[in-house]
C-alpha positions as a LaTeX table, in Angstrom:
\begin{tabular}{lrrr}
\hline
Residue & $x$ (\AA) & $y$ (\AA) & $z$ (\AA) \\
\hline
Unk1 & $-55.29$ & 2.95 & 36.18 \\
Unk2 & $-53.59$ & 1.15 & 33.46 \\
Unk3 & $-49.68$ & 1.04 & 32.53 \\
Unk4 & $-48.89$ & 2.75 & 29.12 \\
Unk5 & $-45.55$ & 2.25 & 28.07 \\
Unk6 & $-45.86$ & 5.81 & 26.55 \\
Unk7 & $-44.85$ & 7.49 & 30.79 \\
Unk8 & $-41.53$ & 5.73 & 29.96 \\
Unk9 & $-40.50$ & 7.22 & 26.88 \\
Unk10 & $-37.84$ & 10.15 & 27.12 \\
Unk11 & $-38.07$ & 12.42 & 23.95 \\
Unk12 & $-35.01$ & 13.94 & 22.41 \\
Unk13 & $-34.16$ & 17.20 & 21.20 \\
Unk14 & $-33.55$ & 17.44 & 17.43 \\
Unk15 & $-29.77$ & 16.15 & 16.82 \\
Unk16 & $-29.72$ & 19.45 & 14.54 \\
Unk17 & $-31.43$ & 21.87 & 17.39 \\
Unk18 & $-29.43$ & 24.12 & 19.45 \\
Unk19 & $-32.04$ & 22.29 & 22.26 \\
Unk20 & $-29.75$ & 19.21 & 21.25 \\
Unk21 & $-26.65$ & 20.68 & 21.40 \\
Unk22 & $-26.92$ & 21.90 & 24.77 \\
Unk23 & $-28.47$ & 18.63 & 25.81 \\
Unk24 & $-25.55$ & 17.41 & 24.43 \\
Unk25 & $-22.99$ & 20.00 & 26.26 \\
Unk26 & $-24.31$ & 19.57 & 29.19 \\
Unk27 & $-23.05$ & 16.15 & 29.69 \\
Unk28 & $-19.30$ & 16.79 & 28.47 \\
Unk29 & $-16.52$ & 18.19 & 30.73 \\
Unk30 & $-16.74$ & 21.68 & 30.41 \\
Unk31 & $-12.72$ & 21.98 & 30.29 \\
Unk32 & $-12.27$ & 20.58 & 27.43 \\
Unk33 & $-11.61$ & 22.22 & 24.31 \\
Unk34 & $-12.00$ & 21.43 & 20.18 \\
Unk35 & $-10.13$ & 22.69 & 17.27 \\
Unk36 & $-12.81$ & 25.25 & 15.25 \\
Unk37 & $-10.66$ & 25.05 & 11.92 \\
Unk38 & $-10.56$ & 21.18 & 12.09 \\
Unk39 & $-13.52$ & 19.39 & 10.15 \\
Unk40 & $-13.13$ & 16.83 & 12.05 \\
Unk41 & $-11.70$ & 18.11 & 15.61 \\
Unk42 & $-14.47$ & 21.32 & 15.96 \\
Unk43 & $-17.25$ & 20.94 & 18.05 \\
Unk44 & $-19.92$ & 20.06 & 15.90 \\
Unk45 & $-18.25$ & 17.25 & 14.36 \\
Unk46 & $-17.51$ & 15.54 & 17.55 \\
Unk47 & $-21.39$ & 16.33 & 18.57 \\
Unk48 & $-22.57$ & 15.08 & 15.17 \\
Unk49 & $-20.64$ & 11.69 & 15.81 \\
Unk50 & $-21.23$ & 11.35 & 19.09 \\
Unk51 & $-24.98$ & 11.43 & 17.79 \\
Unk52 & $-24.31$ & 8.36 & 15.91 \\
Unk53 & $-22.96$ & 9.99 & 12.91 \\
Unk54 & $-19.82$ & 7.82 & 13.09 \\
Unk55 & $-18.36$ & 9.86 & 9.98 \\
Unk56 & $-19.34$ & 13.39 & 10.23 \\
Unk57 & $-17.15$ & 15.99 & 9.27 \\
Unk58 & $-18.35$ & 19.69 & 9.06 \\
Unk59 & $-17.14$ & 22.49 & 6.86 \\
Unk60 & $-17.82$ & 26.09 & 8.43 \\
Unk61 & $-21.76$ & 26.10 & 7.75 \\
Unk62 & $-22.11$ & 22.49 & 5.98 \\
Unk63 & $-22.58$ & 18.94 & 7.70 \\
Unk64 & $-21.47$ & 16.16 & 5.55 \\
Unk65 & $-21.70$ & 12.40 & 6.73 \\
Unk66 & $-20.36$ & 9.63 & 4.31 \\
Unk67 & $-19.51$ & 6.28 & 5.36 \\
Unk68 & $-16.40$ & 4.07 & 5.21 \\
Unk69 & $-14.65$ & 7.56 & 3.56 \\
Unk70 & $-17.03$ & 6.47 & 0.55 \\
Unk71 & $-18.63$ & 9.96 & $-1.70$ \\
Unk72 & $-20.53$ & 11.89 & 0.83 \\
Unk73 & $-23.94$ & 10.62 & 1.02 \\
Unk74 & $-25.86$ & 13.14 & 3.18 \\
Unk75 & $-24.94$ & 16.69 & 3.09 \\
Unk76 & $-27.16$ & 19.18 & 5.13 \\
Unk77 & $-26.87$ & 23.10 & 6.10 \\
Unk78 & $-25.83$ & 23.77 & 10.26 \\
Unk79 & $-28.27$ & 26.13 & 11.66 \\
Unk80 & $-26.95$ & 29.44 & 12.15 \\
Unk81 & $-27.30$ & 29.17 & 15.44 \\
Unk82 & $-25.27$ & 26.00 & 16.33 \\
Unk83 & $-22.52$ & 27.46 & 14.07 \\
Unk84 & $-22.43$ & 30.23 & 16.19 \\
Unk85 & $-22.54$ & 28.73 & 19.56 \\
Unk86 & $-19.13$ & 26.87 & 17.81 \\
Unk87 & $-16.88$ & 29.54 & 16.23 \\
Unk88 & $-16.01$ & 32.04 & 18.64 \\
Unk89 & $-14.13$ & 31.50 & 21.60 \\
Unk90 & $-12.88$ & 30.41 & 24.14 \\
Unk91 & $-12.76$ & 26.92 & 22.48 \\
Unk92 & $-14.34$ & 24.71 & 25.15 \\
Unk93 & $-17.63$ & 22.99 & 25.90 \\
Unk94 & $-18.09$ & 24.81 & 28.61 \\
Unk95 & $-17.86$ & 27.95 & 27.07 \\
Unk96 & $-19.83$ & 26.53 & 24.43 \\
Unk97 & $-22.65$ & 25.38 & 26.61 \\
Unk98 & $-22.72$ & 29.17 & 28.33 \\
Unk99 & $-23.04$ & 30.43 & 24.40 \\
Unk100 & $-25.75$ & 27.93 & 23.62 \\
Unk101 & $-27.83$ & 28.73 & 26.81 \\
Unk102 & $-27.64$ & 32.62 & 26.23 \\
Unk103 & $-29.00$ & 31.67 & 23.19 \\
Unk104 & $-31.76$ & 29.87 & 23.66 \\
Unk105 & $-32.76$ & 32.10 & 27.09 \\
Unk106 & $-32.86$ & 35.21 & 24.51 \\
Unk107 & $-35.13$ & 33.37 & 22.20 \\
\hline
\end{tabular}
């Protein structure tokens, strides 16, 4: 049989699916926690950046990415869900993650 490079490609979830997010969770330490009212502490920020969105900031249902603190240049809604799986607490990953996964299971 021939080789197609195609076996070796990994798809990724959506950066803006709660399928990424979880993705995402699943590889942080659970312990540690993120600051909801902080645009640029709460957990979607740090997931956003982490995602190569070096200057993401998030306001409670808006993500907004500029670069070099230069005018936003992309501005996008956060699926209810995500937000969700973000503002309530307790304020950790792990709690997130368990949020995110009850989630997705009841979908």
């Amino acid at each position: 049989m021939l080789y197609d490079p195609k076996w070796e490609v990994t798809t990724k979830p959506n950066v803006f699916s709660l399928e990424g997010l979880v993705a995402w969770l699943e590889k942080q330490n659970p312990a540690t926690s993120y600051d909801y009212a902080s645009p640029h502490g709460c957990l979607l920020a740090k997931y956003f950046r982490s995602m190569g969105y070096r200057w993401a900031f998030c306001g409670t249902s808006i993500f907004h990415y500029s670069r070099f603190f230069l005018p936003t240049l992309f501005t996008k809604p956060i699926p209810k869900e995500m937000n969700n799986v973000s503002m309530y607490g307790p304020f950790t990953f792990g709690a997130a993650l368990e949020r995110a996964q009850r989630l997705i299971n009841k979908a």
